[in-house]
Structures are given as C-alpha cells and as structure tokens.
N, C-alpha and C positions, 0 to 999 in steps of 0.2 A: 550611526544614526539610521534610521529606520527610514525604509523609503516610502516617500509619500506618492499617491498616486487622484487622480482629478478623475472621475467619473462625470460622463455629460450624458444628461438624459437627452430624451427626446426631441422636446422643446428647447435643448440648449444650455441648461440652466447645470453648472458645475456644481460638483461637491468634493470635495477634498478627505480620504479616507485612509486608514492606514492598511497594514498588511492584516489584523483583524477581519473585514470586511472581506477581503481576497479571497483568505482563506477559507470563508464559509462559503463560497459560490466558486464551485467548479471552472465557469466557463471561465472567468476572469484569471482561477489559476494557469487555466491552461495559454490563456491570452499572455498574462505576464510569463511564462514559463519560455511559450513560442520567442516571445520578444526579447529573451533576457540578453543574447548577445549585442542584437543594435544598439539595444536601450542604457549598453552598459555605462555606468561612469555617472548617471542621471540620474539626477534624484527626486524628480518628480514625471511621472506618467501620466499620460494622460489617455484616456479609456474611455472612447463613446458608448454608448449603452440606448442604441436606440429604440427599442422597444419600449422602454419605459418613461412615461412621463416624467417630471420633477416632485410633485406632490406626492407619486408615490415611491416614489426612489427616494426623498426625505423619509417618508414613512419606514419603508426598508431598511435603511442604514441605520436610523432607530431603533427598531426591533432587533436587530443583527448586533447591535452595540450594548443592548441591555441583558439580550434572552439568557444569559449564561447566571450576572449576577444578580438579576431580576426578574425572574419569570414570572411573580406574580404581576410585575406589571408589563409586562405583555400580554397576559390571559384576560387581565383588564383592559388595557387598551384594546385590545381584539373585538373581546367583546362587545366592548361600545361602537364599537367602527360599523359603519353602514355597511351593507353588501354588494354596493360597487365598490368599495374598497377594498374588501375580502378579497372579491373576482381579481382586483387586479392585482393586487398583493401577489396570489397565488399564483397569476400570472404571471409576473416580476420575480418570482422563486421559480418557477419552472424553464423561465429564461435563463434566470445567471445557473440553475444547476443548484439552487439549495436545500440541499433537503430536508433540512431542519426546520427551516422557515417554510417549506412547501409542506411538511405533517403538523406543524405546527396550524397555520393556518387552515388545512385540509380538516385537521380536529374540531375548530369551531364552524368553521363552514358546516361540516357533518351534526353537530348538537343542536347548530340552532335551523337547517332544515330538518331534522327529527323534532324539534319542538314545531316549528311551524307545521308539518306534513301529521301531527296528532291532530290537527282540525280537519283533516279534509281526506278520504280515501283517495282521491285521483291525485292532491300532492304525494300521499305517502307512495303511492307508484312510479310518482316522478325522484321521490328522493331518493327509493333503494336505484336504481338505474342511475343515478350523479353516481352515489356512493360504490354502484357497480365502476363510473367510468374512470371515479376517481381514483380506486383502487388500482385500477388498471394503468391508468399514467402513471403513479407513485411507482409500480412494479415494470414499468419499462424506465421511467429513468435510471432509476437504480440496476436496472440488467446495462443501458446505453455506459453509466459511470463507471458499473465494476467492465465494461468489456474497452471503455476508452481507456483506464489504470493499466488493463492489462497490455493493450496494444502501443501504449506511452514506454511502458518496461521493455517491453520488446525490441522497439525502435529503440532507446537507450542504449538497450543490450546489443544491439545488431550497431552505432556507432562509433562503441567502443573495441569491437573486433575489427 
C-alpha cells in the first residue's frame, strides 16, 4: 500500500496526498527522505507546509494531480486564475522546490505581463526586469537542486563506507 501523507498549510487546514505530489516537490522529498527511519512502520505522514495558505495549497495539489494527464486544463485554469493567484502559486512552487509547477506558472505570469506591458512603455520596462528576475530565480533553483542531488549522493556515499 502506498503511503499516504497529510500536508497542513498555513492556516491549519489538512489535505491528504499521495506519493504523486511528493514527488513533484523537492523539499517534501527531501523531508520524507530525512524522516524515512522515525517514520518507519507508518502510514500516514503528516507534513506542515507553512508557507502556504489552504486555498492555495488546494489549488496546487490540483494542478500537480492533473498537469501530466491534463495540461490543457491547467493552461486553462491558469489562465483564468487572477494574479494574486499566480504570485502565490509561484510562490507555493518555489517553496516546495517544483519546478514544473514554478515554469509552468512562470510561463503565463510571462504572456500575460507581455500582453498587459504592449499598453504602456514604463510597464514593458517593468516586465523585461520580472522576466529578468524570473529567470534568474528559475536558474538558481535549479543550480540549489542539482547541487542539493549532488551533496544528498555524497552523504549516501560517505554512510555507506
């Protein structure tokens, strides 16, 4: 059987997810990973996740459950989703460590500040400069993930000798 694991947002509010979800967010792998000996025997986990409200951590676990066999409707849903939603979405990806969910989201945040910055020269300056900083965060997680992979093998390697 598959172990089930409870994520609690911010506000408290639980949701119940399987190894699916884990697996698409770094940090929680490394959280179950760290934890696998206490935890052994147990079949449900439980995982605070405080950075993230519940409404968006529904939203999340959504997207993360569909994006594979559905991406058209996450490209729709996105799209419709307001831009504090986005913001926090992306935020809620840059927390657990998703990167799929963090370029996913990074992509329409990107189209629809290019549609909105075609009206205004002083937006379109503000929006190459996100799209500068966004780039920039996408390229250090990604250097922080492959160099945490690396140091995780290492530490393996070094308690196996």
């Amino acid at each position: 059987m598959d172990k089930r694991y409870i994520l609690t947002s911010q506000d408290g509010v639980a949701f119940e997810v399987g190894n699916e979800i884990i697996a698409r967010c770094q940090l929680l792998k490394f959280v179950t990973e760290d934890l696998q000996k206490s935890m052994e025997g147990e079949k449900i986990w439980t995982l605070p996740v405080p950075a993230i409200r519940s409404e968006v951590l529904r939203h999340f676990i959504a997207l993360v459950g569909v994006m594979e066999s559905q991406p058209e409707y996450c490209d729709t849903v996105l799209k419709e989703a307001d831009t504090s939603l986005l913001i926090a979405l992306h935020e809620a990806a840059d927390f657990l460590i998703s990167l799929e969910i963090l370029d996913i989201v990074s992509d329409v945040i990107k189209k629809r500040t290019s549609e909105e910055a075609s009206l205004d020269p002083l937006c379109k300056q503000i929006f190459l400069i996100s799209l500068n900083i966004l780039d920039m965060v996408s390229d250090v997680i990604e250097k922080k993930t492959s160099e945490d992979a690396r140091l995780d093998l290492l530490y393996k390697q070094n308690l196996s000798n």
